[in-house]
TITORLO-486057 format. One line per field, with one value per residue (C-alpha): x, y, z; residue number from 1. Coordinates in steps of 0.2 Angstrom, whole numbers. Example, Ala and Ser with C-alpha at 12.3 -4.5 7.8 and 13.67 -1.06 7.14 Angstrom:
2
c1: (62:68) .
c2: (-22:-5) .
c3: (39:36) .
n: (1:2) .
This chain:
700
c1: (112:103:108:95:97:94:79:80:94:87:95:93:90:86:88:103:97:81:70:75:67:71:69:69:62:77:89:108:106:117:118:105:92:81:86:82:68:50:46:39:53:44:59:78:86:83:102:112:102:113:129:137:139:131:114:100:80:67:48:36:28:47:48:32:38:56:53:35:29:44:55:67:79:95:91:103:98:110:113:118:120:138:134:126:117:109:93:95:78:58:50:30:24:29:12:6:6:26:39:51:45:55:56:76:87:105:120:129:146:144:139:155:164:164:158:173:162:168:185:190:180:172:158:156:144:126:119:116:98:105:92:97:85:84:85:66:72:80:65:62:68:83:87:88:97:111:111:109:125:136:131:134:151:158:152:163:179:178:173:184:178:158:143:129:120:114:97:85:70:54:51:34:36:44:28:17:28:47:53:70:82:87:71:67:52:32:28:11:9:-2:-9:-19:-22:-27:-36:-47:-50:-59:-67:-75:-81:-88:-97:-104:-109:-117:-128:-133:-138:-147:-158:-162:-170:-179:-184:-191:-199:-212:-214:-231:-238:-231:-238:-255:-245:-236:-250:-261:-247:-246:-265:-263:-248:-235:-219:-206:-192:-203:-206:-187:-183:-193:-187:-167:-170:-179:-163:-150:-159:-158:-141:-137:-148:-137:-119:-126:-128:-112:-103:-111:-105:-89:-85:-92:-83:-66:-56:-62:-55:-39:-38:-41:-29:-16:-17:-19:-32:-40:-56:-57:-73:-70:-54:-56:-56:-69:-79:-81:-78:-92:-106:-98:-100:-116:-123:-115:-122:-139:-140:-132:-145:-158:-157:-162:-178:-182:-180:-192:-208:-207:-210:-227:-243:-256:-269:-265:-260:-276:-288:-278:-272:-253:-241:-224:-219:-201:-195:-178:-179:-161:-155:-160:-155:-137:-137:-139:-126:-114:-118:-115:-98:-92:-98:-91:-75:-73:-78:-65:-53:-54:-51:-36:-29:-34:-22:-8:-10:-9:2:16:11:16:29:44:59:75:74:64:57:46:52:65:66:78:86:93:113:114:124:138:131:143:159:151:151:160:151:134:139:144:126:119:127:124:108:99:84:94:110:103:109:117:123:119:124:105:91:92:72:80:95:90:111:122:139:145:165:165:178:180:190:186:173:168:172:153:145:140:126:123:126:120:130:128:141:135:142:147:128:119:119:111:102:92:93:98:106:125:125:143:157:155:147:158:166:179:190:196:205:206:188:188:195:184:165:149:139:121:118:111:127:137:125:130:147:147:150:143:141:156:170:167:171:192:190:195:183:184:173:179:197:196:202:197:190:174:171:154:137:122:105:94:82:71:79:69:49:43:38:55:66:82:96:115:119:138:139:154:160:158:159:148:133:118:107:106:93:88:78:64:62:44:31:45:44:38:53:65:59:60:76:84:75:85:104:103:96:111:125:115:107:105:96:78:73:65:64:53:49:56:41:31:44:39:20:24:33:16:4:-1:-8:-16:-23:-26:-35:-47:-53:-56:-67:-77:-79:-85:-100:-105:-104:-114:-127:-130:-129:-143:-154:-152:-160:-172:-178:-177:-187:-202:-204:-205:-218:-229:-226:-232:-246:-261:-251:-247:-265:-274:-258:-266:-283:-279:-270:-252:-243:-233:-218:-222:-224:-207:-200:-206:-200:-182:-179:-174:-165:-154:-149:-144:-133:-125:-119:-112:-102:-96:-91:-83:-74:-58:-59:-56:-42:-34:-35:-29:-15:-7:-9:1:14:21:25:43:33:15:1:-8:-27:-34:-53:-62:-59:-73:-82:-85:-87:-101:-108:-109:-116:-131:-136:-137:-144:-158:-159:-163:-176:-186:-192:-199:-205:-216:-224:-229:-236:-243:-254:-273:-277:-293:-285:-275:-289:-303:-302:-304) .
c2: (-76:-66:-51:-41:-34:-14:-8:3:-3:-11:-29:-32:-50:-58:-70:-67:-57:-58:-51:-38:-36:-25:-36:-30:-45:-57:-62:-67:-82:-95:-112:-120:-106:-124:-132:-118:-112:-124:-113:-130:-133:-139:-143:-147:-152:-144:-152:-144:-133:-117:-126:-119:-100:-98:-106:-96:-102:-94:-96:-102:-81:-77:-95:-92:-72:-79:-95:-96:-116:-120:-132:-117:-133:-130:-113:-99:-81:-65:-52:-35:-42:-51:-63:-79:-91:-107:-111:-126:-125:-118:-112:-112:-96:-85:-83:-65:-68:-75:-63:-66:-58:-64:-70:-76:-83:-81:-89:-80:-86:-77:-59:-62:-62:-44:-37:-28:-36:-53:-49:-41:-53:-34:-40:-21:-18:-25:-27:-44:-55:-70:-85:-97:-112:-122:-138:-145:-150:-132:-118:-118:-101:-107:-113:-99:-90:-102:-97:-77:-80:-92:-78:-64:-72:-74:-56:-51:-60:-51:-33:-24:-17:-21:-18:-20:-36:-46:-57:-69:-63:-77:-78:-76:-60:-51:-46:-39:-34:-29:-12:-14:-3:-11:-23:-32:-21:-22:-27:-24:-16:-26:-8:-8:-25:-24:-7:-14:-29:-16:-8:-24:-30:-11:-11:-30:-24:-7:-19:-31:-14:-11:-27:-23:-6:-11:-27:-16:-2:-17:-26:-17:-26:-44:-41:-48:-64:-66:-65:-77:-91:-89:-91:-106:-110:-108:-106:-88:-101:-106:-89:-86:-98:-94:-75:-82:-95:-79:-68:-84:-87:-70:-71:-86:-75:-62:-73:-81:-64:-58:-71:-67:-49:-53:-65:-50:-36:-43:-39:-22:-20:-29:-15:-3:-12:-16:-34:-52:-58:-74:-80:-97:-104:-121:-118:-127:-109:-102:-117:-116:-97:-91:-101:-96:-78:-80:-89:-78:-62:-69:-74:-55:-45:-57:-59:-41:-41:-61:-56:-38:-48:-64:-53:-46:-49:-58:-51:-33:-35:-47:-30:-19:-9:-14:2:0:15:18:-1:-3:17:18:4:8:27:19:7:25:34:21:19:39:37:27:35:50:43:35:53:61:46:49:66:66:52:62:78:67:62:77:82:70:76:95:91:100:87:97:96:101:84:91:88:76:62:46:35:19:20:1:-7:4:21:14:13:30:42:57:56:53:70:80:75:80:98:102:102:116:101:92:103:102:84:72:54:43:27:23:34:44:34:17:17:1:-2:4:2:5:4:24:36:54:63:59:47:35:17:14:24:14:20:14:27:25:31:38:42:57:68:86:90:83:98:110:97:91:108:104:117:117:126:127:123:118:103:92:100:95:108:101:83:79:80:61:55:70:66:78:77:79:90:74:64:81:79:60:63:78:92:109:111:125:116:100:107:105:88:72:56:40:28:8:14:28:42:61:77:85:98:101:101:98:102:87:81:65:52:39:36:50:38:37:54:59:49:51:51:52:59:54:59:48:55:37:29:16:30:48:61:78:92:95:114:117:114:104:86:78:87:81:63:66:70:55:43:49:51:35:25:30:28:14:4:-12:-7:-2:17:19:33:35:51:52:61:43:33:45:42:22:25:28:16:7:25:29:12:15:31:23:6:20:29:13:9:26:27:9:15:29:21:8:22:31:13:12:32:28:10:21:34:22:15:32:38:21:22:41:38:42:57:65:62:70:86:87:86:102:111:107:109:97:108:107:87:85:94:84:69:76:83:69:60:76:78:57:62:77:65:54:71:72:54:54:71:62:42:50:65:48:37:47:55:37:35:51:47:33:43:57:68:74:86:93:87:105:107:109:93:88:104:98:79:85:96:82:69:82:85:66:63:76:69:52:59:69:56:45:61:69:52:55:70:68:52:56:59:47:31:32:40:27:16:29) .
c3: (-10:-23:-33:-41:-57:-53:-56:-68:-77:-92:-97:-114:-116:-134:-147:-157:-173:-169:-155:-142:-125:-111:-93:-75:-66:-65:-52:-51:-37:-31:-37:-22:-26:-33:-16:-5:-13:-18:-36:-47:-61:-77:-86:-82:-65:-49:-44:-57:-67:-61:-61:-77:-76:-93:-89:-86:-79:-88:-81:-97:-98:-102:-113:-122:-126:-133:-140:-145:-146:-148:-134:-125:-118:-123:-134:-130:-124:-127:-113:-118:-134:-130:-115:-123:-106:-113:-105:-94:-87:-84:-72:-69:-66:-51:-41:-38:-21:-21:-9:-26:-43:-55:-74:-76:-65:-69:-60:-48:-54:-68:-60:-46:-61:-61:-44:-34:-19:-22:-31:-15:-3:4:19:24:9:11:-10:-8:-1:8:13:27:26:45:45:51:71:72:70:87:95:104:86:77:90:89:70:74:86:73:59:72:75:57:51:68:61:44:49:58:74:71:84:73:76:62:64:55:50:43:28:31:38:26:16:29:44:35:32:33:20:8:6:-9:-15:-18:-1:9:24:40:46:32:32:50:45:33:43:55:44:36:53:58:40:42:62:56:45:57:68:54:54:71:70:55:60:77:67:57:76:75:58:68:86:81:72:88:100:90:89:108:109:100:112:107:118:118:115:98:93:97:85:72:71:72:59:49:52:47:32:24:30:19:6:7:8:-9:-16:-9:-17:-33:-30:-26:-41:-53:-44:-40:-58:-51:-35:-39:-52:-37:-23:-36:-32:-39:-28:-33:-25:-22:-14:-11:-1:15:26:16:16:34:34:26:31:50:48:42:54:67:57:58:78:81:69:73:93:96:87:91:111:106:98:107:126:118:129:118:126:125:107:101:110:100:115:114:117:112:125:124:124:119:114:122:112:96:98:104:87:76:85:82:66:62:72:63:47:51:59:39:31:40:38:18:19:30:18:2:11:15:-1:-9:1:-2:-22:-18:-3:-10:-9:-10:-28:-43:-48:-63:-81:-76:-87:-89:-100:-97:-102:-111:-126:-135:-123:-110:-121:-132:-116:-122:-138:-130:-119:-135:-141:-125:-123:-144:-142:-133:-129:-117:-112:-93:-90:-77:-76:-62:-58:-51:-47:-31:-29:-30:-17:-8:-3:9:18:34:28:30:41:45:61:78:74:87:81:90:76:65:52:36:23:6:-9:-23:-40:-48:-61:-61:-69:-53:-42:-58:-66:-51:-45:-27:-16:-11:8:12:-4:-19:-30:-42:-54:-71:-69:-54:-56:-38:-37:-43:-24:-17:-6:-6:9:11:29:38:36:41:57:59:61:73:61:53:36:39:47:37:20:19:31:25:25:18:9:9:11:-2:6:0:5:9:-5:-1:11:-1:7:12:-2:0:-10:0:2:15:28:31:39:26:29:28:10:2:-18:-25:-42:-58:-77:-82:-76:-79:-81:-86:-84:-94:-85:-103:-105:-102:-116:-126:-116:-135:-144:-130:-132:-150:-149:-137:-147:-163:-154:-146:-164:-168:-156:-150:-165:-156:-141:-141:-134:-117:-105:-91:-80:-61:-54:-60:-50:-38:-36:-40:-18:-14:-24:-7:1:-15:-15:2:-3:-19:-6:10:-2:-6:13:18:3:8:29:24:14:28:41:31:31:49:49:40:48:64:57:50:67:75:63:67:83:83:70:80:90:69:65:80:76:58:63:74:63:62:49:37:41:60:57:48:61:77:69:65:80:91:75:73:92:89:75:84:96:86:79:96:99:83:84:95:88:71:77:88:73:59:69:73:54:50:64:49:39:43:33:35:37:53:55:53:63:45:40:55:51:35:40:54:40:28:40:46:26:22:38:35:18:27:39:27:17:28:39:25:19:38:39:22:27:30:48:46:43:58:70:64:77:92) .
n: (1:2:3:4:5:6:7:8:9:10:11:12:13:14:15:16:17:18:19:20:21:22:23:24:25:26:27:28:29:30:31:32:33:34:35:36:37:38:39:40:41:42:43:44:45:46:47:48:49:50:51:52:53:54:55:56:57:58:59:60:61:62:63:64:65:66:67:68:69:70:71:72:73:74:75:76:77:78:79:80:81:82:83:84:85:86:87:88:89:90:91:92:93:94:95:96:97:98:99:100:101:102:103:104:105:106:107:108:109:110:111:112:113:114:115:116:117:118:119:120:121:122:123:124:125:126:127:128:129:130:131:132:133:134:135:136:137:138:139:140:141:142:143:144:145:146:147:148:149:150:151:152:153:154:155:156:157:158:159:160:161:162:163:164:165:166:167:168:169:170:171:172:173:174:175:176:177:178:179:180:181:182:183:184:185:186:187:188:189:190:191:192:193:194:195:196:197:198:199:200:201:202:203:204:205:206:207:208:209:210:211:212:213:214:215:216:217:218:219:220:221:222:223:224:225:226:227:228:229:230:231:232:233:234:235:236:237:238:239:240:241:242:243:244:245:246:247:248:249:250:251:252:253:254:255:256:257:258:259:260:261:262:263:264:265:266:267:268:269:270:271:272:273:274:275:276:277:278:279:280:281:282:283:284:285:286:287:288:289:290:291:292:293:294:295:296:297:298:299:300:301:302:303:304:305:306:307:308:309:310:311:312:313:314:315:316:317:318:319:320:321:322:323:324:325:326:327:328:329:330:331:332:333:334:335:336:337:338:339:340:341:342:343:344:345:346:347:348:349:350:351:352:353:354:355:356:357:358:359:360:361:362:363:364:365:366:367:368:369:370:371:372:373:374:375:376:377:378:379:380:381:382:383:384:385:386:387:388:389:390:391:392:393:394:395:396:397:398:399:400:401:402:403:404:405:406:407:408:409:410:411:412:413:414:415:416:417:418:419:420:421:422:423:424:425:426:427:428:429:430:431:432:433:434:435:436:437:438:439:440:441:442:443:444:445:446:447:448:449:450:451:452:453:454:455:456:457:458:459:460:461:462:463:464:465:466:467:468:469:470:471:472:473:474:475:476:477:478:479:480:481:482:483:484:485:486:487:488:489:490:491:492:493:494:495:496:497:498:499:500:501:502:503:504:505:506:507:508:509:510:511:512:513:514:515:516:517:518:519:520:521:522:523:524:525:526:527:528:529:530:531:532:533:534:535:536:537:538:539:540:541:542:543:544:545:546:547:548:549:550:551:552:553:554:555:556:557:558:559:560:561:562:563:564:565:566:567:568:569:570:571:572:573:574:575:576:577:578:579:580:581:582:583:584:585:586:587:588:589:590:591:592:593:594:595:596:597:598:599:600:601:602:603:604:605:606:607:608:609:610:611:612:613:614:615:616:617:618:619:620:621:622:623:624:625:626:627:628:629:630:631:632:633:634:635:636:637:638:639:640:641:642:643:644:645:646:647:648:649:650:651:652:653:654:655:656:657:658:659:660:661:662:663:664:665:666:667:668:669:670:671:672:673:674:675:676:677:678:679:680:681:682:683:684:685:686:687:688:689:690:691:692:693:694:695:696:697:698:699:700) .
């Protein structure tokens, strides 16, 4: 099992009368975490390294922040500044891409100590992670349901009437494909994974497309190579082979370079993805990865073109009287559309994500989470609460105020121990809680829809239950009839005193759940709602109260609309890399244009001179060329219109909470797509209609 230390509760480790750090990545784990678990231990004994409930692991980044060069063995830390743990081991490192992020490990023994959950042998509560390593002869899947049944059964015998099943989930899995409540946080997500995937592949085919049309648009200046080598005798298998091992070799070219590219650019997209990638090129994947996909990119880009030149007559071509007619015309004009599909599909992509995004910023949550800023409660703050609340209200800074006992962004626990009238002993929903005090309602500034919010005038209210509407709907009730009714949490039984309205206390991809508030003068953490214009004065002014009822602890705060954002770092991140794809489709898309357009304009060179010679104009010119390129692109709109609309709306279907795909979005996409494609065409065209007539009429 592990315990967690809550996230933003800050645990003052240090060095007896010396130096003081706030830590949040550190776990309370049993005494087999070292046998269950692989993490290399650089000092001490995996056996009993967590015997004594006074030990404590440290990795060597927390050892070198404490100790310095010196040896840590044996050296003691100081917890809240009255718990002393001796260090009985170290740790290497916890790798970036580890599902546990930790810097201490502490026993477990020490923290059931104080927890109620293990005083009272409570199994109704789920705060705990609990790992079951199989044996090696039992992972098979008859294996582990044997397991799921034995764990099933014991749960069973120690809570009372229980229908919710319990299971095993991978370890493996957890990262890319877990989103359970409760979870232990900063995973990933395998849609984008998957996502991205699909986009690299699309970006690495529209390239190869690429190839082709250019390497088709310059068939003209190799006609006369290929039809002397077949004069000389040379076979189309030899020509074949020549043109692939051409393409192959630009491909290793380019796999060189992207390596190159990749090496230099990585610090930067790890800073843009949030992630610790490392690139390792002589892993044994990549080194037969790599030289795989180039290979296969350079037979796809390179067969188009090797088939196209190879099947010249060497006859015609040698007299000068080869006409490519409309050979392969269908397929190149295919190549571009697809290209622009899946440029535009990416345009409107990143702007859908952008909205959402923007969206989730504006999305009113039930409260008002501007100017809200917290403060851990650590050290003499816990045994100076009154005093810390005389503070609060004397000063008009931070009168608006509420203690917590964890941020309503942070309630990963739940229980199902919970009871009301009538309720069906089949309903069994996990209901988080939360201990609030009588500031909450105000200080947040929720809404109460039917009684009252906590209050100090009334004793009782310390027995009594809030309600948020969707636990009211759980249990069968209106906001109306449920004030007055009696409920119980873990045996406690009070009354209903209120029905606050639903705010999201939990990341918008997932729909409000049942929530109970119950009253608590205390807390780890308290908040203060800043007058506007005075955040600086405010901070000023919790950093002097708690220097002084809190000496030994340092000052921190943090804002709750930061927390906020931080719940969607993977969409923003998701935002920041879709960016990068769709420049990088739209540059290669306009490549494509533009090797299209060079043939066109070879291909039509004696048709634009004779036009000149007669009178047309370069506008006229410009023109003829664009026309059939334009009408491509316009397809492409069309074919993109409902791939995108499907796409993004199974995106937005994860989230409970999200924006419509309104029709400018496309508007603007097609819009965008026509410009750069324009852009693209005119180039090439006016070089065209600009050449002199007699170099291309000369030989009539």
């Amino acid at each position: 099992d592990l315990h967690s230390f809550p996230t933003r509760r800050s645990s003052d480790l240090h060095i007896d009368g010396d130096r003081k750090f706030e830590e949040r990545a550190a776990f309370f784990a049993d005494s087999t975490f070292l046998q269950v678990f692989s993490f290399p231990l650089v000092k001490g004994d995996r056996k009993t390294a967590l015997d004594n409930p006074t030990n404590i692991l440290i990795t060597e980044r927390a050892a070198k922040k404490y100790f310095g060069s010196e040896d840590p063995m044996g050296k003691v830390l100081r917890m809240n500044s009255k718990d002393n743990f001796t260090v009985s081991g170290i740790l290497a490192d916890v790798p970036a891409n580890s599902h546990l992020q930790f810097d201490f490990i502490l026993p477990m023994r020490f923290f059931a100590r104080g927890s109620n959950d293990f005083i009272n042998n409570v199994w109704d509560n789920y705060n705990y992670y609990t790992y079951v390593q199989l044996a090696e002869n039992a992972s098979s899947a008859a294996a582990v349901q044997k397991v799921t049944k034995q764990m099933n059964a014991t749960m069973g015998k120690n809570i009372k009437e229980l229908t919710a099943d319990h299971y095993l989930q991978a370890l493996y899995d957890i990262h890319l494909h877990s989103n359970f409540i409760g979870d232990v946080q900063g995973h990933g997500n395998i849609q984008y994974v998957r996502i991205f995937s699909l986009v690299a592949i699309i970006v690495l085919i529209v390239a190869c497309i690429n190839f082709m049309n250019l390497a088709t648009a310059r068939s003209s200046r190799r006609a006369k190579e290929v039809g002397m080598r077949k004069v000389a005798g040379a076979r189309r298998w030899e020509i074949i082979r020549q043109f692939l091992g051409e393409s192959v070799l630009i491909a290793f070219i380019s796999l060189l370079i992207a390596i190159g590219l990749v090496w230099l650019l990585l610090p930067a997209f790890n800073n843009l993805s949030g992630k610790e990638i490392k690139f390792d090129l002589f892993h044994s994947n990549l080194l037969l990865l790599l030289p795989g996909i180039a290979v296969l990119t350079g037979l796809i880009s390179g067969s188009y073109p090797a088939f196209f030149l190879s099947s010249f007559q060497p006859v015609k071509v040698l007299k000068g009287s080869f006409n490519f007619g409309n050979r392969g015309a269908w397929l190149r004009s295919g190549l571009v559309v697809l290209q622009f599909v899946i440029s535009i599909s990416l345009m409107v992509a990143a702007f859908v994500v952008y909205n959402q995004l923007n969206y989730i910023r504006n999305k009113n949550l039930g409260y008002d989470r501007e100017n809200l800023l917290y403060v851990p409660v650590t050290g003499n703050l816990y045994n100076s609460n009154e005093a810390l609340r005389t503070e609060l209200k004397q000063n008009q800074l931070t009168q608006d105020f509420t203690f917590l006992a964890q941020l309503p962004t942070n309630l990963l626990s739940g229980t199902i121990s919970v009871d009301w009238p009538g309720k069906d002993a089949k309903n069994q929903v996990m209901f988080p809680q939360l201990s609030v005090d009588e500031g909450f309602v105000n200080t947040f500034k929720t809404k109460i829809i039917a009684g009252r919010g906590f209050s100090k005038d009334f004793k009782t209210d310390e027995k009594n239950y809030v309600l948020n509407e969707k636990a009211i709907q759980v249990m069968g009730m209106k906001p109306e009839t449920a004030v007055g009714q009696w409920f119980s949490l873990w045996g406690n039984k009070g009354t209903i005193i209120g029905v606050v309205k639903d705010f999201n206390f939990k990341p918008i991809h997932q729909p409000i759940e049942p929530l109970i508030l119950r009253y608590s003068s205390g807390g780890d953490v308290f908040l203060v709602r800043t007058k506007p214009g005075k955040t600086e004065a405010t901070i000023s002014a919790l950093k002097t109260l708690c220097a002084k009822l809190n000496p030994e602890y340092p000052f921190s705060y943090d804002f709750l609309d930061q927390d906020l954002a931080k719940l969607y770092r993977a969409e923003q991140q998701m935002g920041g890399i879709f960016n990068v794809f769709t420049i990088l489709a739209i540059f290669i898309s306009c490549l494509g244009l533009f090797g299209l357009t060079n043939y066109m304009a070879e291909k039509r060179t004696k048709e634009i001179g004779i036009r000149k010679v007669i009178g047309a104009s370069v506008t006229g010119i410009v023109a003829l060329l664009s026309k059939g390129l334009i009408k491509l692109v316009l397809v492409a709109i069309l074919l993109a219109t409902p791939l995108a609309w499907w796409a993004m709306n199974s995106w937005l279907n994860n989230f409970a909470y999200h924006i419509d795909i309104n029709a400018w979005v496309f508007v603007i996409a097609a819009f965008s797509s026509i410009t750069i494609a324009m852009i693209t065409i005119s180039f090439q065209a006016i070089k065209a209609a600009l050449a002199n007539p007699i170099k291309s009429l000369k030989t009539e």
